[in-house]
Structures are given as structure tokens and as C-alpha cells.
One Martini backbone bead per residue (centre of mass of N, CA, C, O) as a GRO file, in nm:
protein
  106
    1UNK     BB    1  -1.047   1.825  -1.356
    2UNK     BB    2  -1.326   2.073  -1.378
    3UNK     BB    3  -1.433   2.369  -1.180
    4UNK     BB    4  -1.760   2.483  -1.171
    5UNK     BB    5  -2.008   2.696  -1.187
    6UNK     BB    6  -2.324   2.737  -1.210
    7UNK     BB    7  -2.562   2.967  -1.360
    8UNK     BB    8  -2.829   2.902  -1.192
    9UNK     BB    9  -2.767   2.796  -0.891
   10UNK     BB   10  -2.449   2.780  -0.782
   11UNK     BB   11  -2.352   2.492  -0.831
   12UNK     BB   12  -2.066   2.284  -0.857
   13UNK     BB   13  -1.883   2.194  -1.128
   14UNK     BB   14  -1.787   1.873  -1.331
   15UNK     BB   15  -1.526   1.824  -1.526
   16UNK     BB   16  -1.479   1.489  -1.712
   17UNK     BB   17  -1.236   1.325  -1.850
   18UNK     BB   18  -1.280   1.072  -2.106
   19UNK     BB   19  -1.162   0.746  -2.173
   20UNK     BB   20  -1.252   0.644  -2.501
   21UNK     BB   21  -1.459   0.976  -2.505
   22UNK     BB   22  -1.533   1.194  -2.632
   23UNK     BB   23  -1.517   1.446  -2.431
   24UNK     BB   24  -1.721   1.566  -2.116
   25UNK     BB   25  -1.850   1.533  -1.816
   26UNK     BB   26  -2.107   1.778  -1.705
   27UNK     BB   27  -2.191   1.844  -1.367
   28UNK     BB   28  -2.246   1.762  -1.073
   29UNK     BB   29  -2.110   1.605  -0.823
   30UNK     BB   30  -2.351   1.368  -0.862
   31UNK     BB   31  -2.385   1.368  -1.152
   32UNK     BB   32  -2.161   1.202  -1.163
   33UNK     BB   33  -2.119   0.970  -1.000
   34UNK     BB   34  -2.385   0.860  -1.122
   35UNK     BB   35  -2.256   0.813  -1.421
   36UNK     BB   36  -1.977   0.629  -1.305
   37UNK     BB   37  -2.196   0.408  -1.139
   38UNK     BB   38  -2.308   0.302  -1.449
   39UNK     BB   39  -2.009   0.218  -1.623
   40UNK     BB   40  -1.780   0.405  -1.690
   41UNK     BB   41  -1.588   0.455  -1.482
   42UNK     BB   42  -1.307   0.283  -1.615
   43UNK     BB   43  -1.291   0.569  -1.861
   44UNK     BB   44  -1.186   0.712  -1.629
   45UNK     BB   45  -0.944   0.915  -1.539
   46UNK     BB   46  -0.733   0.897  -1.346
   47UNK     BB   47  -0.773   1.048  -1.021
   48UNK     BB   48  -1.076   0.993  -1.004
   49UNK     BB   49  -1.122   0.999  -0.653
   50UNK     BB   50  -1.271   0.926  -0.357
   51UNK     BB   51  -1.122   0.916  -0.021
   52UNK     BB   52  -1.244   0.672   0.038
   53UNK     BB   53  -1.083   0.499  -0.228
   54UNK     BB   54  -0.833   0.576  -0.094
   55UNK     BB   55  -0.834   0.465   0.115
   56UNK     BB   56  -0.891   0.208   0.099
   57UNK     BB   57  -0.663   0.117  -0.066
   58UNK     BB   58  -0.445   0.193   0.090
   59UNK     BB   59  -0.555  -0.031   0.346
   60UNK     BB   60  -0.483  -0.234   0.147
   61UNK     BB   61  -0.182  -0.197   0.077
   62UNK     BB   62  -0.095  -0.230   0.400
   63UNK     BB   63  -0.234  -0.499   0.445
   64UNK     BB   64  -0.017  -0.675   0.207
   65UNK     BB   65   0.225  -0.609   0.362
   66UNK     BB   66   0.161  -0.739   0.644
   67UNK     BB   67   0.133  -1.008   0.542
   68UNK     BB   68   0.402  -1.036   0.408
   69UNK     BB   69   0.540  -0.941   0.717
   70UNK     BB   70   0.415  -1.217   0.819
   71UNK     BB   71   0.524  -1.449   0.682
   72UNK     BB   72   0.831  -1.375   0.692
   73UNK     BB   73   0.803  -1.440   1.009
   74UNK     BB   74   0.694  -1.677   1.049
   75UNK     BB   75   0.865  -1.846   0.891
   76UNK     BB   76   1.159  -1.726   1.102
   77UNK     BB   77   0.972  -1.871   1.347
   78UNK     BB   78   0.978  -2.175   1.206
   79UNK     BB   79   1.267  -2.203   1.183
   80UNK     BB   80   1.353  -2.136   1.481
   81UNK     BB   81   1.185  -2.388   1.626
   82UNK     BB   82   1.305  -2.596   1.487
   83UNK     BB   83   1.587  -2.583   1.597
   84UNK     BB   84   1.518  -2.600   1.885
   85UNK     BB   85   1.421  -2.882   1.861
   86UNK     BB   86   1.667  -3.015   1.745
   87UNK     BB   87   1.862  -2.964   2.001
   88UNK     BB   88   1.675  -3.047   2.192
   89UNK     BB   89   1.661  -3.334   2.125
   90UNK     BB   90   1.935  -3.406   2.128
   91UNK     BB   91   1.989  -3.308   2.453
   92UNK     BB   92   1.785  -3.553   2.513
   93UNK     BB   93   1.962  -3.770   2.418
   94UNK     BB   94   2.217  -3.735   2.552
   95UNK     BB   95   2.106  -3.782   2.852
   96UNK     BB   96   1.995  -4.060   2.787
   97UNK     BB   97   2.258  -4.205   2.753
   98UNK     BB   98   2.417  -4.100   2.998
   99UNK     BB   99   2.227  -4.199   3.134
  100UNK     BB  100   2.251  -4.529   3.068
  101UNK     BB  101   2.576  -4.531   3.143
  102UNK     BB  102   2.506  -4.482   3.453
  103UNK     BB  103   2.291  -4.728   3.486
  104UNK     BB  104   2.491  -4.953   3.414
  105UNK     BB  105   2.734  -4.882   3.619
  106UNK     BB  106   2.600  -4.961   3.861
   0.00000   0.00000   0.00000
């Protein structure tokens, strides 16, 4: 992408090499993105994203990760519950024998 001033207006003007079709478009930065969201969009070379969209991206790519490692957490987190449930009834079966036995020799 190459940035030129207008010869007449002098508005800065933007040349954007097209991917898939020979030649470059270059007109104002407004006349790009107008001509790149009729639906070339997609033919044009990486790296022409403006910051929202990198923005969003990146948010996109945090949000993915965090889902990862809330996954990876709450499984880690279902596994120690069951644990502790597992231990916990032997340890309630257990009193509740002695409990018994108890009540027994009585």
C-alpha cells in the first residue's frame, strides 16, 4: 500500500495492490474502502485491515484463548468436585458404619 497526495485536491490518496488482478487501485482513503466493501475485499493483499479491524481480530483471538483456558480450568475444577465428592461419601460410609458398629455393641 502506497500513500500519495492528490495532485488536484491535495487529499492523500492510496494505492492498494489487488491480489488476483492485475494493476492497483488507488483513489482517497474513502474511495478505497467504498470500492474494497463492494466485495474485492477479499482479493485484496493481507495486511490492508483498518485498526478497528485489527482491533476486533485481536479481541477475537483473546476471547478464543480465554474460552480455551476457562475450559481447560473448569474441567481441572470438575475433576478435583468429583474428587472431593468421591472421598467425601467413602468418609460419610465410613462414619456411618462405625456409626453402626457403635450402635451395635451397645
Amino acid at each position: 500500500m502506497e500513500k500519495v497526495r492528490n495532485r488536484n485536491s491535495g487529499a492523500p490518496m492510496v494505492k492498494v495492490p489487488l491480489k488476483g488482478l492485475k494493476g492497483e487501485a488507488e483513489g482517497s482513503y474513502k474511495q478505497i474502502m467504498i470500492f474494497l466493501s463492494s466485495g474485492v475485499k477479499k482479493q485484496v493483499l493481507k495486511g490492508f485491515r483498518s485498526k478497528d479491524e485489527q482491533e476486533a481480530l485481536a479481541h477475537q483471538k483473546t476471547l478464543k484463548q480465554e474460552a480455551i483456558r476457562g475450559k481447560l480450568k473448569s474441567e481441572a475444577f470438575d475433576h478435583q468436585r468429583k474428587e472431593v465428592i468421591r472421598s467425601w461419601s467413602a468418609h460419610v460410609e465410613l462414619i456411618s458404619i462405625n456409626h453402626a458398629r457403635n450402635f451395635r455393641e451397645r
